[in-house]
Structures are given as C-alpha cells and as structure tokens.
C-alpha distance (Angstrom), angle and dihedral (degrees) to the residues before:
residue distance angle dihedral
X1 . . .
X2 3.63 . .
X3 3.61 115.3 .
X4 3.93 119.7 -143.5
X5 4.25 113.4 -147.5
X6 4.07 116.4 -168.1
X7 3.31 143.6 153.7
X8 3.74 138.9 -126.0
X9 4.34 102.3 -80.4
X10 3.58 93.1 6.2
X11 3.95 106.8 108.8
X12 3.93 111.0 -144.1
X13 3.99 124.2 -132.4
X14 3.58 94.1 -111.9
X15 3.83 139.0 -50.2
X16 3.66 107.6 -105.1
X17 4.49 128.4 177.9
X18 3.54 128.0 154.6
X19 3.81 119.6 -148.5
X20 3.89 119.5 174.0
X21 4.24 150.3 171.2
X22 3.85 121.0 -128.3
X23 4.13 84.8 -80.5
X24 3.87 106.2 34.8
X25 3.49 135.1 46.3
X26 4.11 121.5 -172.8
X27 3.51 134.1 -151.3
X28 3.93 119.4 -165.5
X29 3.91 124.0 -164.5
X30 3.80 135.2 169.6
X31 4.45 106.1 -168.9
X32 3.12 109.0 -157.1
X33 4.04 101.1 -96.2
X34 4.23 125.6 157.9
X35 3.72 108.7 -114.9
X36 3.51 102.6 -131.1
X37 4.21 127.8 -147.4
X38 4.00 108.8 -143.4
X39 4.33 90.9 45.5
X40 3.72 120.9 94.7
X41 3.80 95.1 -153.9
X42 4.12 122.6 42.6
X43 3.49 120.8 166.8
X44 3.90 114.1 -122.2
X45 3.57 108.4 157.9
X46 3.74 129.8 18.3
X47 4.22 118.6 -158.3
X48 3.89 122.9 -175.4
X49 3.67 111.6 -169.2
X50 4.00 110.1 -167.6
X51 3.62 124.8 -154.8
X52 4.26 113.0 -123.6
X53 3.58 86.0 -160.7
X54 4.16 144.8 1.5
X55 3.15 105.0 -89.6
X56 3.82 109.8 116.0
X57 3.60 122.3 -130.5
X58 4.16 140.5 174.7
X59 3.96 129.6 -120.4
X60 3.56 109.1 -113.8
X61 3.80 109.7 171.4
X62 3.70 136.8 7.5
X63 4.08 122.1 -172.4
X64 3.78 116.9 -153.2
X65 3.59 123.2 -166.7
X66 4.42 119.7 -160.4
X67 3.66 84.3 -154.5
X68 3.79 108.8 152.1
X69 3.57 96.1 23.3
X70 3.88 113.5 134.1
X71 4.23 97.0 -148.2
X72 3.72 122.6 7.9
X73 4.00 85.1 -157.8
X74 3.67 84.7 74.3
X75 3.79 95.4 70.3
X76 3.86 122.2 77.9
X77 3.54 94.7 -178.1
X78 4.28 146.4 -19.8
X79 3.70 123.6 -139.8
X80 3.80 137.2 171.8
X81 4.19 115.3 -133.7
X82 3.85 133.0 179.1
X83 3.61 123.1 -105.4
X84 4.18 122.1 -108.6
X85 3.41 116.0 -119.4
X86 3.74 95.2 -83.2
X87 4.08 92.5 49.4
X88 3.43 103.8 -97.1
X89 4.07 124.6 128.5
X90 4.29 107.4 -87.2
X91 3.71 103.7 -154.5
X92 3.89 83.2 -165.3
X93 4.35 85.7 66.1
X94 4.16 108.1 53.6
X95 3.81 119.3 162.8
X96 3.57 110.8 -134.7
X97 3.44 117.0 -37.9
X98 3.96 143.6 -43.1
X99 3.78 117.3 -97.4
X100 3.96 138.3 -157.0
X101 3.83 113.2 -99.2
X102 3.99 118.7 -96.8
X103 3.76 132.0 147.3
X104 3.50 93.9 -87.1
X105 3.92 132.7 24.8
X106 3.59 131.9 -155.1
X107 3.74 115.3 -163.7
X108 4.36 109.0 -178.4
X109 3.21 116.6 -178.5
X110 3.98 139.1 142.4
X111 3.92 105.7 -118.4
X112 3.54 119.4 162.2
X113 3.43 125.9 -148.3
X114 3.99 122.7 -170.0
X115 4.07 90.8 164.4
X116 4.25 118.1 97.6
X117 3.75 84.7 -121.0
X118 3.81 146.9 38.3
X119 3.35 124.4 -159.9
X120 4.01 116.8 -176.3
X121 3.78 138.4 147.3
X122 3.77 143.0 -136.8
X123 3.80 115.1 -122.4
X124 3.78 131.2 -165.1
X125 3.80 117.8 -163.8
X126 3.95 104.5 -155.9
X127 3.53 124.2 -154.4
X128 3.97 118.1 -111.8
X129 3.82 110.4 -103.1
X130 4.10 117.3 47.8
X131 3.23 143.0 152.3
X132 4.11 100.1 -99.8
X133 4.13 86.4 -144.6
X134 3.61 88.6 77.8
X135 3.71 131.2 105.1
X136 3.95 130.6 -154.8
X137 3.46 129.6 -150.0
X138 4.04 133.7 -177.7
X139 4.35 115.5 175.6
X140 3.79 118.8 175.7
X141 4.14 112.2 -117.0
X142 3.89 100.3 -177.7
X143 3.79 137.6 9.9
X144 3.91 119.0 -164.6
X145 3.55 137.0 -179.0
X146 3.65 154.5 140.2
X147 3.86 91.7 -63.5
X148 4.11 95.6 48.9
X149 3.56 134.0 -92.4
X150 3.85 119.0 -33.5
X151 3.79 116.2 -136.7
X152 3.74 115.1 -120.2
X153 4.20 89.0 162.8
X154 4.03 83.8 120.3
X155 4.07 92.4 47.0
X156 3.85 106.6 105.5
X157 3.86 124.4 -143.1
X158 4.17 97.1 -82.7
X159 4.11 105.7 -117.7
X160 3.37 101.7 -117.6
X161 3.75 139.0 -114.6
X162 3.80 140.5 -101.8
X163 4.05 117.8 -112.5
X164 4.04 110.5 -139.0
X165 4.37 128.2 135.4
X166 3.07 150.6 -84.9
X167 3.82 95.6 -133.1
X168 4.31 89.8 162.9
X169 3.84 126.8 27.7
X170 3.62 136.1 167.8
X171 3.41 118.5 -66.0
X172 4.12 91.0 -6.4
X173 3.85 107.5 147.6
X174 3.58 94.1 14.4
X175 3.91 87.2 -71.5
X176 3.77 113.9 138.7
X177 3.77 90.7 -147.1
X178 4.08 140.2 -15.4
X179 3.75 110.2 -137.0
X180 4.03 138.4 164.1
X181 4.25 97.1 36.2
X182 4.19 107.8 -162.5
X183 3.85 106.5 174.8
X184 4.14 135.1 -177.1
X185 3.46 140.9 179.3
X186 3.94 118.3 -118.3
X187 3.35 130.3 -132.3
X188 4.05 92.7 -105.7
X189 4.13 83.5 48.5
X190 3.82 88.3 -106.8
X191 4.12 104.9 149.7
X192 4.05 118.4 -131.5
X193 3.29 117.4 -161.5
X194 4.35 118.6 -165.2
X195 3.16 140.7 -166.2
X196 4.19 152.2 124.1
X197 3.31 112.0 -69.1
X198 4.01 97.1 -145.7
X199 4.02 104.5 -156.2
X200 3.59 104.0 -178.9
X201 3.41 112.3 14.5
X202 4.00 142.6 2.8
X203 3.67 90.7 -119.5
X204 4.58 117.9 114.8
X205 3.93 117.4 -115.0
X206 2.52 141.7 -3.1
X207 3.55 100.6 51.7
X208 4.09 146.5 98.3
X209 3.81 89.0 -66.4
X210 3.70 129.2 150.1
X211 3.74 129.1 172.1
X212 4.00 110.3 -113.1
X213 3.64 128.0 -172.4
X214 4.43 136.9 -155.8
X215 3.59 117.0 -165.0
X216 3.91 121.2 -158.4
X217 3.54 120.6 -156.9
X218 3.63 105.6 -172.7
X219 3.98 93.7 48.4
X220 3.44 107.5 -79.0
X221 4.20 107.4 -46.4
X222 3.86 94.3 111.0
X223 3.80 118.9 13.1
X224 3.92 119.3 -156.0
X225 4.24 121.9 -105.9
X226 3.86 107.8 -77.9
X227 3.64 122.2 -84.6
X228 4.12 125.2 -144.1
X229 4.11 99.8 -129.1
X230 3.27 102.5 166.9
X231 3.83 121.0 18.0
X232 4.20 129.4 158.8
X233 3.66 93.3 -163.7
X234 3.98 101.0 -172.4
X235 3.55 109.4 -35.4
X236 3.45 122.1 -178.1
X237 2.89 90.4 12.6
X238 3.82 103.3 -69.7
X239 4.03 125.7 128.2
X240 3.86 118.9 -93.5
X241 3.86 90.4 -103.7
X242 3.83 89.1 61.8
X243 4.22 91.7 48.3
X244 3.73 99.7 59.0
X245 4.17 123.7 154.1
X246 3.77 113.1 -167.2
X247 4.03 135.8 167.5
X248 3.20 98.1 51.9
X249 4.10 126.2 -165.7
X250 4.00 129.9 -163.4
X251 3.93 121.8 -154.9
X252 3.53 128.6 178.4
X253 3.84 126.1 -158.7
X254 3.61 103.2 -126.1
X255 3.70 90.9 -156.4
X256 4.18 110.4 42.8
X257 3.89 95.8 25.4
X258 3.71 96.5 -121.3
X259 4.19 118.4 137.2
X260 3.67 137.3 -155.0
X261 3.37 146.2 -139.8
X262 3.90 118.9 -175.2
X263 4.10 110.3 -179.0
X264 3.94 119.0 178.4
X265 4.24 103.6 -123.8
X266 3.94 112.8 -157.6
X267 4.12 111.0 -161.7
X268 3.58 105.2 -146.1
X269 3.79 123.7 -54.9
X270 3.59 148.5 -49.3
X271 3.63 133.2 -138.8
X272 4.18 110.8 -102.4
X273 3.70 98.5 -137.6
X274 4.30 103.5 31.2
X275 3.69 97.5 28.6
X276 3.78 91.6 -135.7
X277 3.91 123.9 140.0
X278 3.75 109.5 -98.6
X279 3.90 110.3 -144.1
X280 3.64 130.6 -161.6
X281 3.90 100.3 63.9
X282 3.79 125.7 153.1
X283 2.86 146.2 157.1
X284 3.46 104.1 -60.7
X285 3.82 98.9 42.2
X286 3.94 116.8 114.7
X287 3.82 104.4 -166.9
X288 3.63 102.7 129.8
X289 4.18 129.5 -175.1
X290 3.67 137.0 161.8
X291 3.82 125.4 -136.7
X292 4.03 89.2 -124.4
X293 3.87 86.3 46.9
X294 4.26 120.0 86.0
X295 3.60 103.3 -49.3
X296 4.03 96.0 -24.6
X297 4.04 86.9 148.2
X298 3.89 123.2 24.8
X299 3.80 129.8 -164.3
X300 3.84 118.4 -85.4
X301 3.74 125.6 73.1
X302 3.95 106.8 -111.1
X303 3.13 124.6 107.0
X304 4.00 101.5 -100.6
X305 3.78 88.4 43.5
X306 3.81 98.6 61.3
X307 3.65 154.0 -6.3
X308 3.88 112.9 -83.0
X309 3.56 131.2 -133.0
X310 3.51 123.3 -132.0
X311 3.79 146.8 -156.9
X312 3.98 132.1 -170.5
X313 3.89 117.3 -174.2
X314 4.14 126.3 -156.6
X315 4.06 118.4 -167.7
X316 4.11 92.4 -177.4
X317 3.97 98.8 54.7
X318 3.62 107.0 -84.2
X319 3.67 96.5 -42.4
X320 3.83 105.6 116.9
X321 3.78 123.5 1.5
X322 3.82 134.4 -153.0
X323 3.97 127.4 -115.7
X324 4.02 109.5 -80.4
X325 4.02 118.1 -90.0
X326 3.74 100.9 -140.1
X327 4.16 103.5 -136.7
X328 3.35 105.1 -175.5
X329 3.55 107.4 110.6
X330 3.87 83.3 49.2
X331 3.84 101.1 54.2
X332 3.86 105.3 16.7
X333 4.26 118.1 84.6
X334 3.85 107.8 -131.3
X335 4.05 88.1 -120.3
X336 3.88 91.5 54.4
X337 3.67 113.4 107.8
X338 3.86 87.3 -155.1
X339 3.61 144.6 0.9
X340 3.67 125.6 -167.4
X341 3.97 146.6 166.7
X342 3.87 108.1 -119.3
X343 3.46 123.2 -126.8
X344 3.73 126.9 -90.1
X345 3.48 126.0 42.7
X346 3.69 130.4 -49.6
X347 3.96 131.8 -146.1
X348 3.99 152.6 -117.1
X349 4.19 114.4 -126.5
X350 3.57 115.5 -140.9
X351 4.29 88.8 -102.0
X352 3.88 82.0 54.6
X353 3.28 98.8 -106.4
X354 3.76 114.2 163.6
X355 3.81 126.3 -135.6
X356 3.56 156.1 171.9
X357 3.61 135.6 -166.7
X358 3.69 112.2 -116.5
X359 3.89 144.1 -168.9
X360 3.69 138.2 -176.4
X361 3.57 141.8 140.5
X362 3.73 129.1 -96.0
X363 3.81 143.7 -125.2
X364 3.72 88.2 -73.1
X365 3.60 91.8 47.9
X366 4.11 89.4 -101.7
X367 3.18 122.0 153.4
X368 4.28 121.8 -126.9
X369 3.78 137.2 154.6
X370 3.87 130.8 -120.6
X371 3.41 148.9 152.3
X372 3.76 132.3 -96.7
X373 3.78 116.0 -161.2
X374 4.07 140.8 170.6
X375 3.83 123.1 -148.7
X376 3.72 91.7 -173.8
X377 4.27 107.5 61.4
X378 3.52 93.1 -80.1
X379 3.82 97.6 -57.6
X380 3.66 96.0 124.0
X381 3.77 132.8 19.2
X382 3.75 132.8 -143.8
X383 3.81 127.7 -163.9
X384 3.88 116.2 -144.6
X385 3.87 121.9 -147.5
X386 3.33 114.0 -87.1
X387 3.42 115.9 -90.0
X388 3.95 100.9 -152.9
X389 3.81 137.7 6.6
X390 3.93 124.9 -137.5
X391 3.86 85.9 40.8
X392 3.97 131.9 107.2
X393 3.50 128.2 163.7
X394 4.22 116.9 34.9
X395 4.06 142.6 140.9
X396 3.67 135.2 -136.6
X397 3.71 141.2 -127.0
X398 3.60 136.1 -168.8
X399 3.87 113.3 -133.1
X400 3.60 136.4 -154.2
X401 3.74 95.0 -89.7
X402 3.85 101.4 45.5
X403 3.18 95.1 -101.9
X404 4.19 118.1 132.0
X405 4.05 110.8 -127.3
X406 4.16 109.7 -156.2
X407 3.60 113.3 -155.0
X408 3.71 109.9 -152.9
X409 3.96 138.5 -154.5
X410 3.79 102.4 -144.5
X411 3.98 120.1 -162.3
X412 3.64 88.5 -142.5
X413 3.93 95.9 73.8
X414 3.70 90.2 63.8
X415 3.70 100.1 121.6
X416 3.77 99.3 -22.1
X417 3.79 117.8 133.1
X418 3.71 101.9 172.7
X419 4.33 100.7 53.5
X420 3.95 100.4 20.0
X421 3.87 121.3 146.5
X422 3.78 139.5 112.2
X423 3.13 112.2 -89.0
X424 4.23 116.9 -112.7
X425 3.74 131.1 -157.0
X426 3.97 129.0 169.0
X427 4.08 125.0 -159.4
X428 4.19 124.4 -172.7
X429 3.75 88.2 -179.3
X430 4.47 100.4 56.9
X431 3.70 84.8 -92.6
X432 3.73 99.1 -54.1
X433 3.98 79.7 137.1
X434 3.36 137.6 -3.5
X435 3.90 150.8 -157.7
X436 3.69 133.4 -148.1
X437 3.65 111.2 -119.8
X438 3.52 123.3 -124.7
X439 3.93 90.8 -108.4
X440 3.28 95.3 55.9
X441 4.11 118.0 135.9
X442 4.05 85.5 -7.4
X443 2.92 102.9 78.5
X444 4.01 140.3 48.3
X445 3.67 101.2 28.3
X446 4.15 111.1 -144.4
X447 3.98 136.3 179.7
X448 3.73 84.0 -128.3
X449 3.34 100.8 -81.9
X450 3.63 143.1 139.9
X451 4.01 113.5 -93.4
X452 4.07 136.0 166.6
X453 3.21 139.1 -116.4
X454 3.84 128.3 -170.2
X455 3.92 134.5 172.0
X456 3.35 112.6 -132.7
X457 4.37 123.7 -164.6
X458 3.93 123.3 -155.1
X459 4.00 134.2 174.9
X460 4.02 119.6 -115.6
X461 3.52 130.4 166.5
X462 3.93 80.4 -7.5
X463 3.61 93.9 -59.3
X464 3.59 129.9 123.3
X465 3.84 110.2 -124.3
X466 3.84 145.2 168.7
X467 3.22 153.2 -135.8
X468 4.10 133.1 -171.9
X469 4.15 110.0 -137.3
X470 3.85 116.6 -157.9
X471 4.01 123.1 -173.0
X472 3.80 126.5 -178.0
X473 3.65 140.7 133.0
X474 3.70 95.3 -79.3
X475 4.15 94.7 -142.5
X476 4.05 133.1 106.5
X477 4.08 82.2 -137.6
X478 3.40 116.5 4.8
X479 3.55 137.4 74.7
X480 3.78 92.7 -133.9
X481 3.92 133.5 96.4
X482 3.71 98.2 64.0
X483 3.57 97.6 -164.2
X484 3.48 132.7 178.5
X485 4.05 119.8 -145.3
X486 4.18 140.3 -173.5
X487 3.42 134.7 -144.8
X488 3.49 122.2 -163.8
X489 4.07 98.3 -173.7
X490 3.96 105.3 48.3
X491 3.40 97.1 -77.5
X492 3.83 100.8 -51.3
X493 3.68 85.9 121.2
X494 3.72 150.6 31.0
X495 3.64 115.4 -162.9
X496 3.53 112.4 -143.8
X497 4.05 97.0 -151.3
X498 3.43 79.6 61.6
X499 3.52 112.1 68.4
X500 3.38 132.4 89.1
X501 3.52 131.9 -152.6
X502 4.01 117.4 -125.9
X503 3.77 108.5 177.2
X504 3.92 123.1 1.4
X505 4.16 92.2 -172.1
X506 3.76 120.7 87.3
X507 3.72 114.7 -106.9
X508 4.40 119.4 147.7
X509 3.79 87.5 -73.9
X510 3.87 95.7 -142.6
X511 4.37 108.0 153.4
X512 3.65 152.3 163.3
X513 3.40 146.3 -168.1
X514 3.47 139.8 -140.9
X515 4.13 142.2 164.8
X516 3.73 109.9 -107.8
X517 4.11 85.4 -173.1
X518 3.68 137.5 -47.4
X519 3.56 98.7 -60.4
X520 3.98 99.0 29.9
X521 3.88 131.3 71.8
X522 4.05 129.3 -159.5
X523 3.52 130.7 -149.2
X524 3.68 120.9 171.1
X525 4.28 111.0 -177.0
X526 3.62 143.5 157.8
X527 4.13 101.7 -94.3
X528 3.87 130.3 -168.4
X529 3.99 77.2 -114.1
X530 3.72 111.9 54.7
X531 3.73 131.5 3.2
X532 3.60 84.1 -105.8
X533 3.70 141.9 1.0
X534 3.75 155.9 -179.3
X535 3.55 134.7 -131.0
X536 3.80 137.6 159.3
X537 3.50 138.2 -142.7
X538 3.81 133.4 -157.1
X539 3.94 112.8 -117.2
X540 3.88 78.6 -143.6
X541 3.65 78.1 63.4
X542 4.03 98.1 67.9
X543 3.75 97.1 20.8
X544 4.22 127.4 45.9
C-alpha cells in the first residue's frame, strides 16, 4: 500500500492503492487534472489492473461511487475509456457506454482482456454552466471479472477534483491552437480573457496570428464567442502568415474604465545571418524566423527593421476596439534590436499610473525585462531601463510601500537544479533604477517559463488587506505542476502549506491571474487539458 500524507490547502499528486486476487492486482490514481465544462471527456480517475499470470480474462462489473462530489446536477454523464499508448484517457476507446450521475454506478459489461495489463479511466462529462467553486470526485467501490472479485478494501476514497473550463481547445473556432493567455478584470467586473489565436499552426511568429479575446460576464462560467482585437490582415501587401501579432497584454485603468491590449506585430521576415528584410514572400514561401531567434528583429524603428509594438484601446468594456497606435518609436531605443510588451496583463499604481510589463533585447542583441508605463491616460508611453539582462517575459506588482516588484523569467533556470529561481527586481523611481530583491533566484523555481503574478486586496475586520498570488509550472524542467502560491509579506515568502497544485500533466504552462471580486480569484493557463482554461479559487482558500 502506498500511503498518501497532505496537508490542509496543499493539493496531493494523486491518491494511489493497489488491492488484488491471486491473478490481478489494481492500481488506482486520481493526478491532479482541472475538470473542464465545454469537453466531453475529462479524466477523473485512472485504474490499472495487472494480470498475475496469462491467462486471459473479461471485465464484468465495475462500481463507481460520486462520493466527494459537491452537486450531482453538475454531471451530464460518466463513462469509462481505455488508455493511449502512453496512459492517457483515448476518447476514441470507451467501454460500454456513458451513464447519468447517481451515488453509485454500475457499469456491466463483457470486456476481454488477453494483455498483462489494463489501463482505463473514469470520465465525467459536466454540463455547461456551474458554479466554478465546485469539486468532483469519482472512487472505484468494486471490480469484477472472469477471475473473481478484485479487492479494493485498501483503495481510499480518491480526494476529489476542482471544476473550471475549457474556454480554448484545439482546433475550436477554426483556430489551430490558443496560446499566451493574459487576463484582467474590468471595471464593471466583466472578465477578458487574451490570447494568440494560432490559425495554422502552434508554432511563435511569424505566422497567421491575431490576438482574440472572450469576455465573461458572470465571472468566468460561460465566456462570450471570440473577438479579433488586434489583426494585420495583409498589409503591405504581404499574406496574413507574414503579418502576425503575438504576446499579447491587457491593462485596465482602474480609474477611467478604459482597457488595453498591446500585441507585438512582425511584418514579414528577416534574413538570420544579415538581419535585412527579405522581400518577395507569398503565400507559398516557407522561410520562417522569430524576433528572439538570430537577428529576427534589428535596431531601427521601421517596419522592416524591427518588430512593432502595439496598442488597441476599448471605452465600452471590451466590446469594440479602436485601430492599433503603433508605439514604437515612442518606447523602443534606436540601438534595441527589439522591444516588446510581455505577456499577461499589466497594472494601475495607486497615482494612476498606467503600465505594462515589457521585454526586448538590447544593442547586443541581449535580452532584459522592463517596464513601460504612461502617467498621462495612456496618451504617451515611457520605457524604463531595464531592470535585468538574460530575462524575457515577466509581470508587475505594486507593493505596500509603493515600490514596483518585477518578476522575471530568467534563461538561466532552464534545466538547472542547483541555482533555479525567478529572477526579482524592485524600482521606487518607474524603473529609472533598480535593486535585486532579496528573493531573487531563491526562490520560485521555474523551467524557464513565463508565469503571473497578481496582487490581490480583501476586507477583514474592516481593514483593507493584501495578498501577492504567484502561478507557474512549479518544475526545474518541465512544464508541469501548475501551482498556485500566496504570500502574505510582499513576496518575501512563499509558504509551502500554502500552495496548491492546479495541473500535475505537462501542457505549455503559460498563466495569469486575476481578482474576479473580493472573495474570488482567476487564473486562466495553458493546461495538459485544454489549450486554455479557467479555474477559481476561494480566498478562504489561501487565507482563514
């Protein structure tokens, strides 16, 4: 038996027992995986039944208990599936067919099995519009077949699962694949949820990429059709696929209402080795380059020197949306080889000051992070220093003194298990200067990868308070472990009996956060079950 230890708001791996006859032995695990409205399939409860022997034998009977399951009404339907080849549910492969929820479930059936081990998974089905607070929960009670009962007496009553949706999935739309989600609250609480719209192919620029856009108006249960926000079409006279924006970021001004979206637009392609636009592309042409890669994006500020930076504005909360200012030549230094907003979402400081995380890469083609901000409604931009080189993509808080905290990707966590930690910089003067904060590479391990940050305020005893939210795949290597964590002290610390686990699978780990109210927190990220998805958790959650 394998014996599972947690503690209160820390989500555990999986629950895992084995039970068995003379001939069969079982294994029973529920990973840690959202279960998403808007999918048919989601995998709830995986069982492995392995054969003691070689003689073959059929699956009669399989008992199901709901146990654990906040509202029944939540469930259309339950079905059991084979696993794929590498052990994951293949909605091509059901066993027998899908039934109506109830306490218990009886699944008969005749399945033969001449292999030395079965692998196959419980599925719920859940019905469109739910409250995301709820958890779901499927544990196997009784196992029969041709052989005689199995013994599950040492299988434990699974620990449930959190409800969220599948707001993108492959193909949905006619999109090949969602990537890069940034998402904010409005000022009317309506949710906006970003990100490339991929047409073709998953690949980065350049490509046929747009930047689309849901809203939810009832925080986050149904989202509305996509919008196209920003969107090059074929100018100058260049395919779609040679006009792609990417990376998106959404800000709203806390104080008149308005949001933006900044997207980073690359116009066709430049030559790996000189740098120099290549003309003559159509349709049909395959070269391919991104502005991180080689000499993707060049210094200068025209538009076959360099990648340009743009921003959309909406007055009637993310509705409609005006034609893109281009603000390059206002935020990028001539030397630069690229300047760009960084995904996610960006933030108001308490003078109103607008801003935006930002990367790009230097006069040496290095990469660093920075901030971008505007001190007159978005009018006028102004690009800080950068804060840190070797870093890319990053978010911003506001903490308790004034003071602006820059969380950083840094390239040097790729793979690194002794020195691995996002890097952490702090600025009193809009990044005029800055200081590396204590934390700093010690904290908040990463597989280099982009992750969010967000600071969130509640009322207690009649007091305003806050909190600091961090989520990232929490993995030296892998884009797995999507974990969400609290700090309680600006970001000086992370308790561990605080975190809670998300999604254990791999997916592209991309994420941000945002406060659906007081009591409620967003996070929209790229899962191992959906291109992207939404899930809540309870403040009561993090803080008691």
């Amino acid at each position: 038996m394998k014996t599972i230890f947690f503690m209160p708001l820390l989500t555990i791996c999986f629950a895992c027992c084995t039970g068995h006859t003379e001939q069969l032995s079982v294994i029973c695990e529920q990973p840690v995986l959202p279960v998403l409205t808007m999918k048919d399939t989601n995998p709830v409860l995986k069982t492995i039944l392995v054969r003691n022997s070689s003689i073959d034998y059929s699956l009669k009977e399989i008992t199901l208990s709901l146990e654990g399951t906040t509202d029944l009404s939540d469930i259309e339907s339950v079905g059991l599936y084979q696993a794929d080849e590498n052990g994951m549910l293949d909605n091509d492969k059901p066993i027998g067919r899908g039934l109506p929820p109830a306490g218990k479930l009886v699944f008969k059936n005749d399945f033969p099995v001449n292999t030395d081990s079965l692998i196959y998974w419980v599925s719920i089905k859940l019905k469109e519009d739910i409250d995301l607070s709820h958890w779901v929960n499927a544990s196997c009670k009784e196992i029969v077949t041709s052989l005689g009962k199995v013994d599950l007496s040492l299988v434990p009553v699974s620990p449930g699962l959190r409800v969220g949706v599948a707001v993108r999935q492959h193909n949905q739309d006619g999109v090949h694949t969602s990537r890069i989600p940034g998402l904010a609250t409005s000022k009317k609480g309506t949710l906006l949820a970003i990100y490339d719209a991929r047409w073709e192919m998953a690949r980065d620029l350049q490509g046929d990429i747009d930047i689309a856009l849901n809203r939810s108006e009832d925080g986050g249960r149904t989202w509305q059709p996509v919008q196209i926000v920003l969107d090059r079409k074929e100018w100058g006279g260049l395919p779609e696929k040679f006009n792609g924006v990417s990376d998106a970021c959404i800000l709203v001004d806390e104080k008149s209402g308005d949001i933006y979206i900044a997207g980073l637009w690359m116009y066709g392609v430049l030559d790996e080795e000189t740098g120099k636009w290549l003309p003559g592309m159509t349709k049909d042409s395959t070269y391919w380059i991104h502005q991180w890669r080689a000499k993707g994006s060049q210094p200068g500020f025209d538009v076959k020197e360099t990648s340009q930076f743009l921003i959309s504005k909406s007055t009637d909360d993310g509705l409609t949306w005006s034609e893109p200012v281009n603000i390059t030549k206002q935020t990028k230094k001539r030397e630069w080889w690229l300047y760009a907003p960084a995904p996610g979402h960006g933030i108001t400081l308490s003078d109103g000051t607008l801003l935006f995380p930002t990367q790009g890469r230097d006069e040496a083609g290095m990469s660093f992070s920075n901030i971008t901000y505007s001190k007159d409604g978005g009018e006028t931009w102004i690009a800080s220093n950068p804060a840190y080189k070797n870093t890319t993509e990053c978010m911003a808080v506001q903490l308790s003194d004034g003071s602006i905290m820059l969380n950083m990707r840094d390239n040097r966590n790729r793979g690194n298990t002794e020195v691995n930690g996002r890097s952490i910089a702090t600025t009193a003067d809009l990044g005029e200067t800055w200081t590396e904060h204590p934390t700093s590479r010690k904290a908040l391990i990463e597989p280099t990868c982009m992750a969010s940050i967000h600071k969130h305020l509640f009322n207690r005893e009649d007091k305003e308070q806050s909190i600091l939210l961090f989520v990232n795949p929490e993995s030296y290597s892998m884009r797995n472990h999507i974990t969400l964590k609290v700090s309680f002290d600006d970001g000086n610390s992370w308790p561990v009996e605080k975190r809670i686990l998300l999604d254990e699978y791999s997916g592209r780990g991309y994420s941000c956060i945002t406060s659906i109210d007081e009591n409620r927190i967003g996070i929209l990220y790229e899962s191992s079950q959906a291109d992207i998805i939404f899930q809540q958790v309870l403040l009561d959650e993090l803080v008691k």
